[in-house]
C-alpha positions in Angstrom: -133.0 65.5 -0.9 -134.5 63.1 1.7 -133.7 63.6 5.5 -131.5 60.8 6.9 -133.3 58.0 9.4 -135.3 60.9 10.5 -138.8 60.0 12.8 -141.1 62.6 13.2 -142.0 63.5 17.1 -145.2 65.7 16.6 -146.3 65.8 20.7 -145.7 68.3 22.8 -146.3 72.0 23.0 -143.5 73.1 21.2 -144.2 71.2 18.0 -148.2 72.1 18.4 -147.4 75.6 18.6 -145.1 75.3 15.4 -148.2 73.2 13.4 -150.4 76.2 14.3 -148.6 78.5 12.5 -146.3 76.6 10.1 -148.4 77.7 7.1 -148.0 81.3 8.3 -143.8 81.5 7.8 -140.9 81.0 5.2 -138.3 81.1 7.4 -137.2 79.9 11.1 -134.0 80.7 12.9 -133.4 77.9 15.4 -131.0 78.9 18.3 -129.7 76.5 20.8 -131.2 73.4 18.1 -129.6 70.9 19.7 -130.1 67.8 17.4 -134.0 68.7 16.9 -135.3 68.5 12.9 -138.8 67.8 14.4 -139.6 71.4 13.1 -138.3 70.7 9.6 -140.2 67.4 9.0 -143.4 68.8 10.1 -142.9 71.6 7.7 -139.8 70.8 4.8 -140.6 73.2 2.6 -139.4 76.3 4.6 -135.8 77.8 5.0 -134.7 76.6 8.1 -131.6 78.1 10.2 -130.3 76.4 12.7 -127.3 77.2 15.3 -125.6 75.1 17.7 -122.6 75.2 19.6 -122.3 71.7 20.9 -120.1 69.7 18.5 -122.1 66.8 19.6 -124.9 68.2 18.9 -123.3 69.3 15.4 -122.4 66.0 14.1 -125.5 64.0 15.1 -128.0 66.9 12.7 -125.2 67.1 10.1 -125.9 63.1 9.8 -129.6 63.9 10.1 -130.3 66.4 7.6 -128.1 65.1 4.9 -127.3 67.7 3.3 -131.1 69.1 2.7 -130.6 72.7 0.8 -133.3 74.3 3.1 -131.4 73.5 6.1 -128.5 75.8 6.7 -125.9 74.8 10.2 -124.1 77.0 11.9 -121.3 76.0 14.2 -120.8 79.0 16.2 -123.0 81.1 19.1 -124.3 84.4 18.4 -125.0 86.7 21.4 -124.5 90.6 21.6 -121.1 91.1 21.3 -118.2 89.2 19.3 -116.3 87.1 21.7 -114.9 83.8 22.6 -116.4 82.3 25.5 -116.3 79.4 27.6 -119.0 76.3 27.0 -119.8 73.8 29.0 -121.4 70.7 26.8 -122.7 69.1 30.5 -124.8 72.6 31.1 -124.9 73.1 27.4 -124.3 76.7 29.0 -121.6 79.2 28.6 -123.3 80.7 32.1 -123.4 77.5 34.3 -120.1 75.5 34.1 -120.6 72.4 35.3 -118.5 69.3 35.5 -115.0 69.9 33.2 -116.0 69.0 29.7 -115.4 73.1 28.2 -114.2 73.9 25.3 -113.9 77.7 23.6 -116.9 78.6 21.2 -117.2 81.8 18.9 -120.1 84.5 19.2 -120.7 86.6 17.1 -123.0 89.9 17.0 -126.2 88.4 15.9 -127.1 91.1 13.9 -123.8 91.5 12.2 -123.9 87.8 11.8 -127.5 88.0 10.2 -126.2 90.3 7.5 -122.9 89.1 6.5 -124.9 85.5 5.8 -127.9 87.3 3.8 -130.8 86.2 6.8 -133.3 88.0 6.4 -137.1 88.3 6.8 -137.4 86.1 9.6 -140.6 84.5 10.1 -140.0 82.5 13.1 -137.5 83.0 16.2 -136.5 79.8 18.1 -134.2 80.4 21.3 -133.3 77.7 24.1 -129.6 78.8 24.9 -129.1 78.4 28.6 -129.5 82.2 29.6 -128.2 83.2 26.5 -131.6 84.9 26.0 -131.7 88.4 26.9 -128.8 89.1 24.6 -130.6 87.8 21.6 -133.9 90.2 22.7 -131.7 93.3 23.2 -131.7 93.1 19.3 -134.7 95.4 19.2 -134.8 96.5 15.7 -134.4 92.7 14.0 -136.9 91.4 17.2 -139.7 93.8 16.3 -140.0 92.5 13.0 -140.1 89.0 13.5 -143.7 87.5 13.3 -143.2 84.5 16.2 -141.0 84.6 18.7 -140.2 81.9 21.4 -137.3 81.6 24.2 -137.0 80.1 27.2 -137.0 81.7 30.4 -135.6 80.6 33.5 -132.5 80.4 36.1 -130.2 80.8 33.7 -131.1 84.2 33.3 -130.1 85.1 36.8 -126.9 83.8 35.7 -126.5 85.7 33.3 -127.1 88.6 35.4 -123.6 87.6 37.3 -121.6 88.4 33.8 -124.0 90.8 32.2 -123.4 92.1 28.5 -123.8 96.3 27.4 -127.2 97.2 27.0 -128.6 94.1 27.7 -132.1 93.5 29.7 -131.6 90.4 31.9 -135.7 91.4 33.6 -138.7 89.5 32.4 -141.4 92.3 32.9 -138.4 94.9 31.4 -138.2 92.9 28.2 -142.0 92.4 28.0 -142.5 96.3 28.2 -139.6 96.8 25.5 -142.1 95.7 23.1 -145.4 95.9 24.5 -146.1 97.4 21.3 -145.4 95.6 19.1 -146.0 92.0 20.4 -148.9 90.1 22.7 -147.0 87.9 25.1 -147.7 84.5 26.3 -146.6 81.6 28.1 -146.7 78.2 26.3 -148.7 75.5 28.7 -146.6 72.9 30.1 -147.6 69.8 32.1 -144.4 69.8 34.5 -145.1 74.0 35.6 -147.6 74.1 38.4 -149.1 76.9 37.1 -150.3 74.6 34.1 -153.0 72.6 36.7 -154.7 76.1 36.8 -155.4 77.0 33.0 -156.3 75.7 30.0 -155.1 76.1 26.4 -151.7 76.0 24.5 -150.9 79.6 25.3 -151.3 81.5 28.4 -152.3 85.4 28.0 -149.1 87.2 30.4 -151.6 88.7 32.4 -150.2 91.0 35.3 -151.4 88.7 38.0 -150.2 85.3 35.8 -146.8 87.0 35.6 -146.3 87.9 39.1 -147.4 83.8 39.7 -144.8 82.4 37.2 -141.4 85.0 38.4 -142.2 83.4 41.8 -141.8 79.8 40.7 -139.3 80.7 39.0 -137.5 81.1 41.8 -138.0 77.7 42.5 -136.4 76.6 39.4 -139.7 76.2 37.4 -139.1 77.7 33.7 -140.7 77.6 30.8 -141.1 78.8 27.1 -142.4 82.5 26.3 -143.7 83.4 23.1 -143.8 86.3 21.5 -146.6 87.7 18.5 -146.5 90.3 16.4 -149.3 91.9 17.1 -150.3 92.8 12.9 -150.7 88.4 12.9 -154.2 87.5 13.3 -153.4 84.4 15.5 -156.6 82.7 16.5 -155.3 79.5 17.8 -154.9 80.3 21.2 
């Protein structure tokens, strides 16, 4: 079934990342997708999960996929615990609420959630949920098996850290030792990070000495995308 008035944006990091391994995965669990199908029309032919929370958000993809089997939509947020939360579509955060546009959202234990809807054998982990992030990676034995793994790290974390959830790792340099050994670590190049004007190539090895650069600027609100690979994937675009 054809994707409705749907344009293809291939630029970017993101989406380079994605071609370089697209013929590597069956599967991709998209969290925080926002209205984004860039993924699925670089690569249709994979089963594509994708969560969102902004109702928005929600309506505009609904329109654009039209009604594609290999794209499944889930209204709902999935964190560590089941709970109804707070959501603020101006932050698109449920840690930062800005202006007064909230509404109540469901989340659900995402590995309860996995199983009770059959997901399994990810291939590919997408996460951009506003701090939202470390809740997701406390889900050690679903993470560890997952091939590619990107989130965003930044602020919001710290404000997450104001209304922490149980067993939950809200540290950068704690999560990367978490699974040390099962995944390399890297950050994904982008123009606007200043760290970017000193090194070359899509992804950026988390050296000891690169990490300690990019926790400081994120103190100056300068985030950016980590990804994660399993370290039995022989990934040579780097």
């Amino acid at each position: 079934m054809e994707t409705n008035n749907a344009v293809v944006n291939t630029s970017g990091p993101e989406l380079e990342f994605f071609k370089t391994i697209k013929d590597k995965i069956k599967s991709v669990v998209d969290i925080g997708c926002r209205e984004n199908i860039d993924y699925f029309l670089i690569q249709p032919d994979i089963v594509y999960h994708l969560f969102d929370i902004n109702p928005t958000h929600l309506q505009s993809i609904t329109t654009k996929v039209g009604g594609n089997p290999n794209i499944n939509l889930y209204g709902v947020g999935v964190g560590k615990v089941d709970r109804m939360d707070t959501y603020s579509t101006w932050s698109e955060s449920i840690f930062r609420q800005w202006g007064s546009n909230h509404h109540q959202v469901q989340i659900y234990n995402f590995e309860e959630f996995l199983k009770n809807k059959n997901i399994s054998d990810i291939d590919f982990l997408k996460m951009d949920i506003e701090g939202s992030e470390p809740e997701i990676l406390s889900f050690t034995k679903v993470i560890k098996e997952i091939k590619y793994v990107q989130f965003e790290f930044g602020g919001t974390w710290d404000d997450a850290k104001q209304r922490p959830q149980p067993d939950v790792i809200y540290d950068l340099e704690e999560v990367i030792k978490l699974y040390e050994e099962t995944h390399h670590f890297y950050y994904m190049r982008d123009g606007g990070h200043p760290l970017s004007q000193h090194y070359k190539g899509l992804l950026i090895p988390l050296t000891p000495d690169f990490l300690t650069q990019l926790l400081h600027y994120n103190t100056q609100g300068y985030g950016g995308n980590m990804i994660m690979i399993n370290k039995k994937e022989n990934y040579e675009n780097i």
